[in-house]
N, C-alpha and C positions, 0 to 999 in steps of 0.2 A: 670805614675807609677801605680802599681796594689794598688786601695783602700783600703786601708788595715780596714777600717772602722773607729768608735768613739767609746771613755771611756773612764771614769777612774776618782779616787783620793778620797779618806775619811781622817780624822783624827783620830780618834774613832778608828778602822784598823793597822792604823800606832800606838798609843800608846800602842794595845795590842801586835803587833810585836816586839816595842820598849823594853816590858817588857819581852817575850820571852828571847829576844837576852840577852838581859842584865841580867835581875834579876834570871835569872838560868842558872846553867851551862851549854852550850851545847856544842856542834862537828859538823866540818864540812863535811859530809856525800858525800857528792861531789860539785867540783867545778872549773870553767873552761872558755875556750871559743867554740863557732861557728862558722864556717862559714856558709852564707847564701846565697842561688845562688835559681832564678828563672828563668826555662827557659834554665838553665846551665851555666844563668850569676851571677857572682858573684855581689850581692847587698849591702853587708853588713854583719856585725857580731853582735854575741849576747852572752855575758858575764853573768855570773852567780854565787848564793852561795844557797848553801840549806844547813840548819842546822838544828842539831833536839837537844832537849833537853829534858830531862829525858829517860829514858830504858823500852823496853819490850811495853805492851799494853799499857801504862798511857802517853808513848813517845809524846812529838810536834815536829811539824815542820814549821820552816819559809823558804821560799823559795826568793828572792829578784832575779832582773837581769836588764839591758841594751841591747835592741833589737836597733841598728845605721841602716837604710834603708835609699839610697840613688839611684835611677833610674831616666833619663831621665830628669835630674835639678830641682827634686824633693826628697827632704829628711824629713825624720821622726826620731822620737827616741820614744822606747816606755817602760817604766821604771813599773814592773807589782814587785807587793809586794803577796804572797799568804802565808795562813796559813794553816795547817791540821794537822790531828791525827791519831795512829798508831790506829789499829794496820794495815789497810791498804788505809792509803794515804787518805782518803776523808777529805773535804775538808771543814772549820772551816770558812773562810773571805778570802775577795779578794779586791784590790786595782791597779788599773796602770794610770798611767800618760800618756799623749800621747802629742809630743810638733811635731813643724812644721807643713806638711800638714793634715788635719783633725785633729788641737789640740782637745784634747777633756780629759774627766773623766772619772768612772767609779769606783764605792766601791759596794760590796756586802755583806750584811753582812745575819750571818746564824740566823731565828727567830723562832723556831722551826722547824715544817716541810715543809720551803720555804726559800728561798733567797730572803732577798728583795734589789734592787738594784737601782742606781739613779746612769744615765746618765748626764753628762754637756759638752756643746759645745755651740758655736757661733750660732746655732739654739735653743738655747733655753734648756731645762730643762726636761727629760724623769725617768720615775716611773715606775717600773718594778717587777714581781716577777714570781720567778721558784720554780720549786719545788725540793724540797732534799727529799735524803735518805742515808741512813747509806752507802752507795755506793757510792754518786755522788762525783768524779774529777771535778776541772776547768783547762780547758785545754784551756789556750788564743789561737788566733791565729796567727801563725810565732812566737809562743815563746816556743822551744825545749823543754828547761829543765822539764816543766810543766809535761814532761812524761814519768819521775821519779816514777810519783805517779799508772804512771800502771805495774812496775816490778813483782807486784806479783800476776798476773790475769794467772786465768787457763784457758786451751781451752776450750771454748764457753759460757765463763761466761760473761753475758750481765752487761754493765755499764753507768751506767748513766753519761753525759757529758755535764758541762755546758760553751758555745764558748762565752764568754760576749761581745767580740769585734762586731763578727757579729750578738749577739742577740739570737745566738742558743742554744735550749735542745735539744739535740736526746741523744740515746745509741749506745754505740758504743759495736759489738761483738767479743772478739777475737777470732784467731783462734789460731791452733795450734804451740808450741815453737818449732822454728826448730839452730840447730847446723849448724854454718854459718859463713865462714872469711870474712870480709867486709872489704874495701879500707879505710884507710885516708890517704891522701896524697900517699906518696911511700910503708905505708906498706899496713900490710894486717894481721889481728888482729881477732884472734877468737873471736864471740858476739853469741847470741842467736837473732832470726829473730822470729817477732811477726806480723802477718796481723792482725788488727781492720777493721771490715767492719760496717758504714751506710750505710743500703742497699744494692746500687750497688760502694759507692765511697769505698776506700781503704787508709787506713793512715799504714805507715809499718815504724817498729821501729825496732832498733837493741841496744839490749844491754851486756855490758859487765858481765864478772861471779861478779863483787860485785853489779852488779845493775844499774851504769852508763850508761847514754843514749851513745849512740855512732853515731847514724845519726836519721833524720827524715825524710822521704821521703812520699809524700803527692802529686800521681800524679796529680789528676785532679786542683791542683793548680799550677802543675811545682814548686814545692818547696822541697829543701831539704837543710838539715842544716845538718852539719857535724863538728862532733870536729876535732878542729885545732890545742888545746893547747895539745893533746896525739902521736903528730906527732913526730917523733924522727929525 
């Protein structure tokens, strides 16, 4: 099976989430499932809730979800907790669990102008830190939803991107929003089409007019996720 890497898990994270969710009102902004196919095999699914609470600039957001990989008698689950703030999606704390193969941790939390973050696995014990800006996303890896938080990027606006699984900061560029029906299952569903380039790779997103992710496609990993739950 493709490594999907190590991270994940705080407390500290979880109770500020906990108090999100609870101690203020909020709405479920969207929520759903995946399907996960690498290769064009189908691997598994990934489940999701993003909510936000309070309105306008002052708005949060929790994002929670269940990523189930299973290839070649090797399965994983990977359970990523995120928090951020409007008014465009950057990104507050981060937390995911990783059980089965490469169990592992991973919490970051925001300390001014960096992230500091702490790895745990069966190897032991990693310390880490990135750097932030009033910009930067965490976009996990194989985990869709996470790219919610780029719906409202204009053409060529450079963003800073942080992949905790695999340890990466780049920036990601978009490009241009293109008008575009894209497949799930039998139908075929007006979305808007966004290229992100690192470099030379390409992550290409489609989303629906309220902002809904609707597929992820990510060639040089042969990876694409695609809603299952919008299939009629």
């Amino acid at each position: 099976m493709m490594r999907l890497g190590q991270c994940l898990c705080g407390s500290l994270l979880l109770t500020i989430c906990t108090a999100l969710a609870l101690g203020a009102q909020s709405v479920v902004v969207d929520q759903g499932t995946f399907s996960v196919s690498i290769g064009g095999e189908i691997i598994g699914s990934e489940e999701f809730s993003i909510r936000r609470a309070g309105i306008g600039r002052t708005a949060s957001y929790f994002a929670s979800g269940a990523v189930t990989l299973s290839h070649n008698g090797e399965s994983q689950e990977l359970r990523p907790m995120l928090s951020a703030h409007a008014p465009n999606g950057a990104a507050d704390g981060y937390q995911m669990k990783v059980t089965g193969i490469d169990a592992s941790e991973i919490v970051l939390n925001l300390d001014g102008p960096r992230f500091v973050s702490s790895f745990r696995s069966a190897a032991g014990q990693e310390e880490r830190e990135f750097s932030a800006s009033a910009r930067t996303r965490i976009l996990e890896q194989f985990v869709a939803h996470h790219y919610y938080f780029l719906g409202d990027v204009t053409d060529g606006m450079t963003v800073p991107i942080i992949e905790p699984l695999s340890r990466l900061s780049i920036n990601l560029v978009a490009g241009a929003w293109v008008d575009e029906e894209v497949r799930l299952g039998p139908n075929r569903v007006d979305a808007r089409k966004v290229v992100f380039r690192d470099g030379e790779q390409e992550r290409v997103v489609w989303f629906d007019r309220q902002g809904r992710v609707l597929r992820v496609d990510i060639p040089a990993l042969q990876y694409v996720a695609e809603r299952s739950d919008l299939v009629g």
